[in-house]
C-alpha positions in Angstrom: 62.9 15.2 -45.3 64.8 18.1 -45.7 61.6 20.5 -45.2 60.7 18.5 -42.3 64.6 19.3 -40.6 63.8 22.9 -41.3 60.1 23.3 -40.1 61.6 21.6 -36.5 65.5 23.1 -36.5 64.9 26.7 -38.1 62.3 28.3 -35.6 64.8 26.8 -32.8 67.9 28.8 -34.4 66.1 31.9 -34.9 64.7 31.8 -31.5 68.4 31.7 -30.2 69.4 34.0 -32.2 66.6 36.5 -31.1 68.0 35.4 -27.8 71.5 36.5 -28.3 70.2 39.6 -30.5 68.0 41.0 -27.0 70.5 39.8 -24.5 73.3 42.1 -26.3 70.9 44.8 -26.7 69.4 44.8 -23.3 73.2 44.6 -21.5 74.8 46.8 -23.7 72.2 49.7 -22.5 71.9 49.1 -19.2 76.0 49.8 -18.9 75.5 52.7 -20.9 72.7 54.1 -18.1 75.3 53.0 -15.5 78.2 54.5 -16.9 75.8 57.6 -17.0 75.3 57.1 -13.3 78.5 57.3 -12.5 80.2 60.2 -14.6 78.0 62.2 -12.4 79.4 61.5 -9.5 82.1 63.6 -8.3 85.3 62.0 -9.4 87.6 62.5 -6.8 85.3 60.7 -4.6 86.4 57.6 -2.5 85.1 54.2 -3.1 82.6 54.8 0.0 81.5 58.3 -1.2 81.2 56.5 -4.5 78.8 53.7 -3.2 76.8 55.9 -1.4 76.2 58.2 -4.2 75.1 55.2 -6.4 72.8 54.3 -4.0 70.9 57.5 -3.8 70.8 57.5 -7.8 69.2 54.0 -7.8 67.2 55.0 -5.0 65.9 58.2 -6.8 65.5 56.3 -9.9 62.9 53.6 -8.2 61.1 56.2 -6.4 60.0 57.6 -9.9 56.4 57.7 -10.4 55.9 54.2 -12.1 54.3 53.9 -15.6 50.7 51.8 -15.3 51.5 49.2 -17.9 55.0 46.8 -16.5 57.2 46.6 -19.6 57.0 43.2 -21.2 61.0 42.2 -20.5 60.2 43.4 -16.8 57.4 40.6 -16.7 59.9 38.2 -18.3 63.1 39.2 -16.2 62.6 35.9 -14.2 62.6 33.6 -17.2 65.7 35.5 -19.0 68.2 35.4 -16.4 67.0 32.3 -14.8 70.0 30.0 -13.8 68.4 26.9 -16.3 69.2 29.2 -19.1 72.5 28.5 -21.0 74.8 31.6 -19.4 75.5 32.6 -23.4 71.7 33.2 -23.3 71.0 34.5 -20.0 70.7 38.1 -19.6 72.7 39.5 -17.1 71.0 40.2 -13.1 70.3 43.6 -12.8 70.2 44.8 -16.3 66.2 44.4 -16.9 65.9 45.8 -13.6 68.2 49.5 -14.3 66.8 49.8 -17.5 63.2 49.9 -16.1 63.8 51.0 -12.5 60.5 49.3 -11.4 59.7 46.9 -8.8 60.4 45.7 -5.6 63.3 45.5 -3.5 65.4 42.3 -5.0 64.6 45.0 -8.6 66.5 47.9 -6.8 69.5 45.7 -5.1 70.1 43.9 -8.6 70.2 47.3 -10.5 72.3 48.7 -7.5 74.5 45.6 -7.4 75.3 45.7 -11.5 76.3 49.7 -11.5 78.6 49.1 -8.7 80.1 46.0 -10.5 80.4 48.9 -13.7 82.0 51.2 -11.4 84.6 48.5 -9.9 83.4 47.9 -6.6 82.2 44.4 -5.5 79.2 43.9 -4.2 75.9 41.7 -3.8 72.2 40.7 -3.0 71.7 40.5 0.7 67.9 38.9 1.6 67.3 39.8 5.1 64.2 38.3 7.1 62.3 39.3 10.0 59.6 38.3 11.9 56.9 40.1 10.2 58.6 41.1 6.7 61.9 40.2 4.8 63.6 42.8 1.8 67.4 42.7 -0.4 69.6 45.4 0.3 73.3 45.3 -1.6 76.6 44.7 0.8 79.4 46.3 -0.9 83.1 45.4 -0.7 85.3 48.4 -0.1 89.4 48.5 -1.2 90.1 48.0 2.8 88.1 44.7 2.4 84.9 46.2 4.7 81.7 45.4 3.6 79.2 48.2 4.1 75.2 47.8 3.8 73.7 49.8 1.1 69.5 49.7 0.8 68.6 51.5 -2.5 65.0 50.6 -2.5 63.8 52.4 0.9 67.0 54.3 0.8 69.0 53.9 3.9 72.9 53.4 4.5 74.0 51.5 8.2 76.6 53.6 10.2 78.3 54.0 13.3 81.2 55.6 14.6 81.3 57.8 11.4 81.4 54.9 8.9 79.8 52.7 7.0 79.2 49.3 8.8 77.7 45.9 7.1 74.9 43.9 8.2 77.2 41.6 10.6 78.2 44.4 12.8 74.4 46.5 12.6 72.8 43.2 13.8 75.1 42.9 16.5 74.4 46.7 17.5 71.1 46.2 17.5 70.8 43.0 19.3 72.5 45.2 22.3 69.6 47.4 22.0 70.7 50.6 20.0 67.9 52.2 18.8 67.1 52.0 14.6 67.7 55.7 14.5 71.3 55.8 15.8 72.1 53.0 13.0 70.3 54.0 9.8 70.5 57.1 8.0 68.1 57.8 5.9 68.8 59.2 2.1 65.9 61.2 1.0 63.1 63.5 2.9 60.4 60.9 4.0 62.4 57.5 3.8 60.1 54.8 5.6 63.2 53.1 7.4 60.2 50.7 9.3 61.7 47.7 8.2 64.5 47.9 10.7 63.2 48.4 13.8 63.2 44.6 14.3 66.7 44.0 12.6 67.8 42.9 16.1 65.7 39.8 15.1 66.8 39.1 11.8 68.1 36.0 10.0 69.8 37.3 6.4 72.3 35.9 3.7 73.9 36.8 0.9 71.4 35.1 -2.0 72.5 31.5 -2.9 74.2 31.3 0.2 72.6 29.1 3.4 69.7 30.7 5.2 67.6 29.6 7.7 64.6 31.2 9.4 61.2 30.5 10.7 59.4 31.2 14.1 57.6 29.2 17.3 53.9 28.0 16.8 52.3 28.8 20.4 48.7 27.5 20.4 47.0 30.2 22.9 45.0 28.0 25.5 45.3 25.1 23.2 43.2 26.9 20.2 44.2 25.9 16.6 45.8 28.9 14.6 44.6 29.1 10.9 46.7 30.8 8.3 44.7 32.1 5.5 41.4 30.5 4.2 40.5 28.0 1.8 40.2 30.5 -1.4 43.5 29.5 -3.6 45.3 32.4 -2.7 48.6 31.9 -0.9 49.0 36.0 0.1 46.7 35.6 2.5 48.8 32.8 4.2 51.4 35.2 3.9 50.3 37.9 6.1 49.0 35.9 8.5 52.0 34.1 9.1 53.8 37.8 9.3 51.3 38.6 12.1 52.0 35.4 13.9 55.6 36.1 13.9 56.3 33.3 12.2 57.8 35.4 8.5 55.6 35.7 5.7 57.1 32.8 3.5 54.6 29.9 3.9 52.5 30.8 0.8 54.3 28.4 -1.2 56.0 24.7 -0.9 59.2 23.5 -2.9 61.4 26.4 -4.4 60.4 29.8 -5.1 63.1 32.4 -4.3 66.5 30.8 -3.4 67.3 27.0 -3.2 69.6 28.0 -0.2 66.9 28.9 1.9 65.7 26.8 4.8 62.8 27.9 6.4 61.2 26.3 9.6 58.6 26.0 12.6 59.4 24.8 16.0 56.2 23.6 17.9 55.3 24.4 21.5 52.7 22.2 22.2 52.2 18.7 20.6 50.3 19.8 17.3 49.4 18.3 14.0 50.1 20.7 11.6 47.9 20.9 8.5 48.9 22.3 5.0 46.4 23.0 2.5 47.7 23.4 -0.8 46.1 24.9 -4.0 46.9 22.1 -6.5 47.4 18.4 -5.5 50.8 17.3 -3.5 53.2 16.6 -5.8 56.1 14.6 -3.8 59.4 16.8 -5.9 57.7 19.8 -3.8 57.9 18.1 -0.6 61.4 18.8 1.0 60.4 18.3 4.3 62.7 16.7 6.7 59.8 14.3 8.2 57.4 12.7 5.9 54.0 14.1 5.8 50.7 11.9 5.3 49.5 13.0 1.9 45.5 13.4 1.3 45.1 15.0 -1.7 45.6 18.5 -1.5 46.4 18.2 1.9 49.7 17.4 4.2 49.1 16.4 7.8 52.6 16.4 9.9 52.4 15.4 13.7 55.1 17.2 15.6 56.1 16.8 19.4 56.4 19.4 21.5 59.3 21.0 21.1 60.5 19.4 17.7 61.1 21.1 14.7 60.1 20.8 10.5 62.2 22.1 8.3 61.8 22.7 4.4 64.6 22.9 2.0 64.1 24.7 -0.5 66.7 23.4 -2.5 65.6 19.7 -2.7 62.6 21.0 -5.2 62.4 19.4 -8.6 61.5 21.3 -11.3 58.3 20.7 -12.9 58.7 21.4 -16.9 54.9 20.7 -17.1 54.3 23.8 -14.3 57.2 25.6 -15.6 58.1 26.2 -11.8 59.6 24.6 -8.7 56.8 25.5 -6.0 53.4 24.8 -5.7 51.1 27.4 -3.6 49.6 26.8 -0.7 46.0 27.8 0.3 46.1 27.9 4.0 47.8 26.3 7.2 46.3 25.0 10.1 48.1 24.1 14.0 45.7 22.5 16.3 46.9 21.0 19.8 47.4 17.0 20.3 45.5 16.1 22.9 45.0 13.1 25.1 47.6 11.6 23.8 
């Protein structure tokens, strides 16, 4: 009996201890490479010389060239910080991410967000979405209680009137149609500030917190619109959908990147709506605010002209079979109601 206890508790306990063992090791270097970061700034610097410096380090550090083979805890970074984990267990966000400086922009904003956190100054992940793309910057909390918008993956600051600004009061500058170049100043020779020109139309949160965004489905002369093709692969869904104005985040149904999210389509004709997913509908993916007709792999909504679907994407379940909260979806489909 005894043998049996041990066969089924002891690979358990020295899992969670290897657990503890890598989440101490991993933390404890990643302050040491932020300390690092910022004993070289100069000292006598003011908390918004001192974000701004940090930026351009993290910035630097992510525009290295980047080694062919993604280090194995990079790969893992979403299962060892991930908020199921026991907090004891969970590595801390942005420490995988400064150790390896590699990735995308949520990478660079994490590893941003945890050296400012070293270096006393508040701040966190922004997820901004447009149109046609979506990125994380960092919005940091200065001693006067402004919050300024700090990008360290393409390297911009935003700025007016010779000071820092946060995204509230750039979006409300660009709605009254100041030009990109009068908000953003770049960091480095070359930075692809391109991302911005349509901040004017942006929808953006700080992540956890409520977000909602989508687009208009206009049927030109009453022809359907097809996202991506039947082939299994969502990223095709993606850009279509950034094309059609409509943000790129319809490659996937249920939870992916933030439960807060809310994304949405309003309809300009009468149009049934068709959603072709890669694996059979499971219902604890379907957080639609209508009910859909369920065939298989397929949803079919019918939506008035005018009306609006909305997903939450914090109603998911989780699926411990899957190991995820989504499913992917293979292609979308609008055609016009007619005769109705």
């Amino acid at each position: 009996m005894r043998y049996w206890i041990w066969l089924t508790i002891g690979p358990l306990s020295l899992g969670l201890v290897s657990l503890l063992l890598l989440k101490a090791r991993v933390e404890a270097r990643a302050l040491t490479i932020a300390s690092d970061l910022i004993v070289l700034t100069d000292q006598s610097a003011n908390d918004e010389q001192l974000a701004r410096t940090l930026t351009i380090r993290i910035h630097e550090r992510f525009n290295k060239p980047a080694s062919e083979r993604q280090a194995l805890l990079l790969r893992l970074q979403p299962w060892l910080t991930h908020r199921l984990l026991p907090e004891p267990l969970r590595i801390r966000d942005g420490a995988i991410e400064l150790l390896y400086a590699n990735g995308h922009c949520d990478n660079a904003a994490r590893a941003l967000s945890l050296v400012l956190a070293t270096a006393g100054i508040a701040a966190e992940q922004l997820n901004i979405v447009t149109p046609s793309n979506a990125h994380s910057t960092v919005v940091a909390v200065m001693k006067d209680n402004r919050r300024i918008l700090l990008d360290p993956f393409y390297g911009a600051l935003a700025y007016s009137n010779d000071r820092l600004i946060g995204p509230e009061e750039a979006h409300a500058i660009a709605r009254n149609g100041a030009s990109p170049s009068s908000i953003w100043i770049p960091l480095a020779v070359g930075a692809d500030l391109k991302f911005y020109d349509e901040f004017a139309r942006a929808s953006f949160g700080r992540q956890g917190e409520p977000l909602e965004f989508g687009g208009t489905v206009t049927l030109s002369q009453g022809e359907p619109l097809q996202l991506g093709s039947q082939d299994a692969n969502g990223s095709d869904v993606s850009a279509a959908a950034a094309k059609a104005g409509l943000t790129p985040y319809w490659h996937y149904l249920g939870h992916r990147y933030d439960r807060a999210w809310v994304r949405r389509l309003t309809m300009r004709q009468e149009t049934r709506m068709i959603i072709g997913l890669v694996d059979d509908a499971d219902p604890k993916f379907i957080t639609s605010d209508r009910p859909a007709k369920i065939e298989g792999k397929r949803l079919i909504y019918e939506i008035a002209a005018g009306d609006t679907v909305r997903f939450f994407d914090g109603h998911a379940s989780y699926s411990w079979l899957r190991l995820k909260s989504y499913i992917d979806i293979d292609y979308m489909r609008f055609e016009a109601l007619t005769n109705r």
